[in-house]
N, C-alpha and C positions, 0 to 999 in steps of 0.2 A: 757709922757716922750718920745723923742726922742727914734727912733730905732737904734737897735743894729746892725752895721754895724761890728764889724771887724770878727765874726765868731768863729772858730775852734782855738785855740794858736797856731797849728802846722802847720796852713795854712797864717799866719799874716807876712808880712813879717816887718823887723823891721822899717821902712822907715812909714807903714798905723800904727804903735802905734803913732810915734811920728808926724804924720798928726791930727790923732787924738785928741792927746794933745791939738795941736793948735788949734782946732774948738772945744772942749769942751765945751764952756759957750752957743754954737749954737746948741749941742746933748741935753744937759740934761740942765734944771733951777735948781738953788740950793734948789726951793720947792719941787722939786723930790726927792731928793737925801735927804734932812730932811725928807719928806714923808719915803724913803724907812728904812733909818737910824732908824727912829720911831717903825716902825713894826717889822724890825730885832732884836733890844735891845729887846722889848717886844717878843719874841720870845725867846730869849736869856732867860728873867727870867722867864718865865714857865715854861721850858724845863731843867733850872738848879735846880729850886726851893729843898732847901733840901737836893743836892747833893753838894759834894767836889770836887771842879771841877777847871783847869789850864787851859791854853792856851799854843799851839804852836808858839812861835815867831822866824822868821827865818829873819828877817827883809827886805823880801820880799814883795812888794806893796799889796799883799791883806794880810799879819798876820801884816803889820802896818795900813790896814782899822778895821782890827779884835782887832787888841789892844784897838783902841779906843772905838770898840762898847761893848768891857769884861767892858773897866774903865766904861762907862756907865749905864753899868748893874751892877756894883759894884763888880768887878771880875777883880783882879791883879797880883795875881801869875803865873808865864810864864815859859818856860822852851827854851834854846836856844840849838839844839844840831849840836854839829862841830864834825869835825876831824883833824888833821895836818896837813893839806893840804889843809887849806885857804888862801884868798888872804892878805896880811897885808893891803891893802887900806881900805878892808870890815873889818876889826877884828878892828882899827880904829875907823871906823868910827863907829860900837859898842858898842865901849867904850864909846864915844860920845853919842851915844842917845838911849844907850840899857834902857828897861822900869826896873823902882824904882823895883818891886822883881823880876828880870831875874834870873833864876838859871840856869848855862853853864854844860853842859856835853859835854865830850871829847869823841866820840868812837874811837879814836886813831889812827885808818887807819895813816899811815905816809909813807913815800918814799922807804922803806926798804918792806911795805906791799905790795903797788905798782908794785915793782920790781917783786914778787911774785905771784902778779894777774894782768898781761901784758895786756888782753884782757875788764880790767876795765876802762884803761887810752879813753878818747873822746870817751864814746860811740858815736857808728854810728848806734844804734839802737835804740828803745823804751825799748827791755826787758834789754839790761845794762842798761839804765841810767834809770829804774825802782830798779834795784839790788842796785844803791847808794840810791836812798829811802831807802829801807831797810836795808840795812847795815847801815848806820847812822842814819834817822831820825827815825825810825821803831823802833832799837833798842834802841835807845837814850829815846825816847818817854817812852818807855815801863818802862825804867827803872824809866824813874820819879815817871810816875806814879805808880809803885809798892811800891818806896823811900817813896811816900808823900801819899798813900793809897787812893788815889781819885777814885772817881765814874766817871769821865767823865773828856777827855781830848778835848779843841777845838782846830779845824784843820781851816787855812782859803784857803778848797779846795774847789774847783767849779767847776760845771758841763761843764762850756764854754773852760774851762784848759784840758775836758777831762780826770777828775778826778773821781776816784771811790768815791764817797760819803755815799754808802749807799743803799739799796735795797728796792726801794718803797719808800724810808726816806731819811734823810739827817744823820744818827744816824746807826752806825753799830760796832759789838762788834767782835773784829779777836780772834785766837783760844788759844789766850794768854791772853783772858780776859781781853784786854783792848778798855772801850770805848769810841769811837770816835767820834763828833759833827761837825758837818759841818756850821754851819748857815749863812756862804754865797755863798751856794749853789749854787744858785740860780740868784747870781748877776752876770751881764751883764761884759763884759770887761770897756765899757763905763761908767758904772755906780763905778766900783772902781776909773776908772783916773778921776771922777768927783768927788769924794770923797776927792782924792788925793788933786787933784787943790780947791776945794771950803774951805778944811777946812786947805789948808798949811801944808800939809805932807812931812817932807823932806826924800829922798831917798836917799836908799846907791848908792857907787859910781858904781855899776855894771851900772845902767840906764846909763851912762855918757860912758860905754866902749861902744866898737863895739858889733851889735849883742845885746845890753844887754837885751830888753825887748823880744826879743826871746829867750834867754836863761838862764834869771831870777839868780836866786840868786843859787849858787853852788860853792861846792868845784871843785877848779882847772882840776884837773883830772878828772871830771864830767862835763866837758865843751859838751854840744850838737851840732851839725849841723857846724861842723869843714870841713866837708865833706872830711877829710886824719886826721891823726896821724901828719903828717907833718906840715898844715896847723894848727893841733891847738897847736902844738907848737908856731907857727908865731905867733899868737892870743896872745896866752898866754905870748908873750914876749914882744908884743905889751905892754899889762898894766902892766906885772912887770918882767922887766928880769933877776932877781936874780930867780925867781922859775926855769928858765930853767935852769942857771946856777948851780943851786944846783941840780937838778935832773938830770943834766947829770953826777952825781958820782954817780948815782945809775939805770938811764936808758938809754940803748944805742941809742933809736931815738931821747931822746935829746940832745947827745951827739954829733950823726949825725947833727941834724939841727943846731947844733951851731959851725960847722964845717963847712960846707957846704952851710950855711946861711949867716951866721955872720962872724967868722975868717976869 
């Protein structure tokens, strides 16, 4: 298999993913990627064997590599968890190709929440935009699997993302008893976009904005590497400017930038 060139997610800029892309079939052969696909499923059912167990789908490029490797392992029920404060292009597009048993949870964050936690909008930091982790998918998460009584929920995080996976394991249980599975821990950044391209995975529209594979699949106000408040208001009106429109009746920097920007 081809080496793993693009490293750290924090260190990639978005220009080396989509290099990437294009020399794909020159990194990885698709008998790598069926090799790896093979050993992961198989993994998958040893490690579910017996237990009740969902998948995370955010419809971000590694939980739509992970969808396809659950159907494999004969594993279909998913849990999708938002707040109000998505993009309509991604909520769309969704609808369009959310998987046959999706179940949506709303953690409700909405613009009136926002207004009330200022210091949440772009993080500029790792530890806020760890805190939209948990405030939505953390607690989204939890609740399914309390709702659906499961033994084990799958995550498609990876060690390459700089993701907690697990101590020693790919398999860790937080203090609310709920457990967590990782099984593509361990895959390469290249070995997902070969996944992506070999088997015809279509992407939501985040890949298609600015920024997008650096900043992955998130609600709006969770926008990363804005580098200002200001800037990722631009960003953000860039791909839909009814959000800023509407969030300047409830936040004064978008108020500002649509003043100052725009009018």
């Amino acid at each position: 298999m081809g080496n793993a060139a693009l490293g750290r997610k924090q260190r990639i800029s978005n220009e080396a993913w989509i290099e990437t892309i294009k020399n794909i079939e020159n990194i990885i052969p698709k008998s790598d990627i069926d090799k790896k696909v093979g050993q992961t499923v198989k993994a998958i059912k040893k490690i579910t064997k017996g237990k009740k167990v969902a998948f995370a789908w955010s419809g971000g490029k590694d939980s739509l590599v992970l969808e396809q490797l659950c159907y494999k392992a004969g594993i279909s029920e998913c849990v999708l968890v938002i707040c109000n404060m998505e993009y309509k292009g991604f909520l769309q597009w969704v609808t369009d190709h959310m998987p046959e048993n999706l179940e949506v949870i709303d953690t409700k964050q909405d613009l009136k929440w926002l207004a009330a936690h200022p210091h949440m909008l772009f993080p500029q930091n790792s530890n806020i935009a760890a805190q939209w982790f948990h405030i939505v998918q953390h607690r989204g998460q939890a609740i399914y699997y309390k709702e659906h009584q499961l033994d084990m929920i799958m995550l498609g995080r990876r060690k390459a993302d700089g993701n907690y996976v697990g101590k020693g394991s790919n398999i860790y249980t937080d203090s609310k008893g709920v457990t967590r599975y990782s099984p593509l821990s361990d895959w390469t950044h290249e070995e997902i976009l070969a996944f992506i391209h070999y088997y015809k995975i279509s992407l939501p529209p985040f890949y298609e904005w600015s920024n997008g594979y650096y900043c992955g699949t998130h609600p709006w106000p969770a926008r990363q590497w804005t580098g200002s408040i200001a800037n990722g208001w631009k960003e953000v009106y860039t791909i839909d400017k009814t959000i800023v429109i509407n969030a300047a009746d409830y936040i004064t920097s978008a108020r500002e930038f649509l003043e100052s920007e725009v009018i």
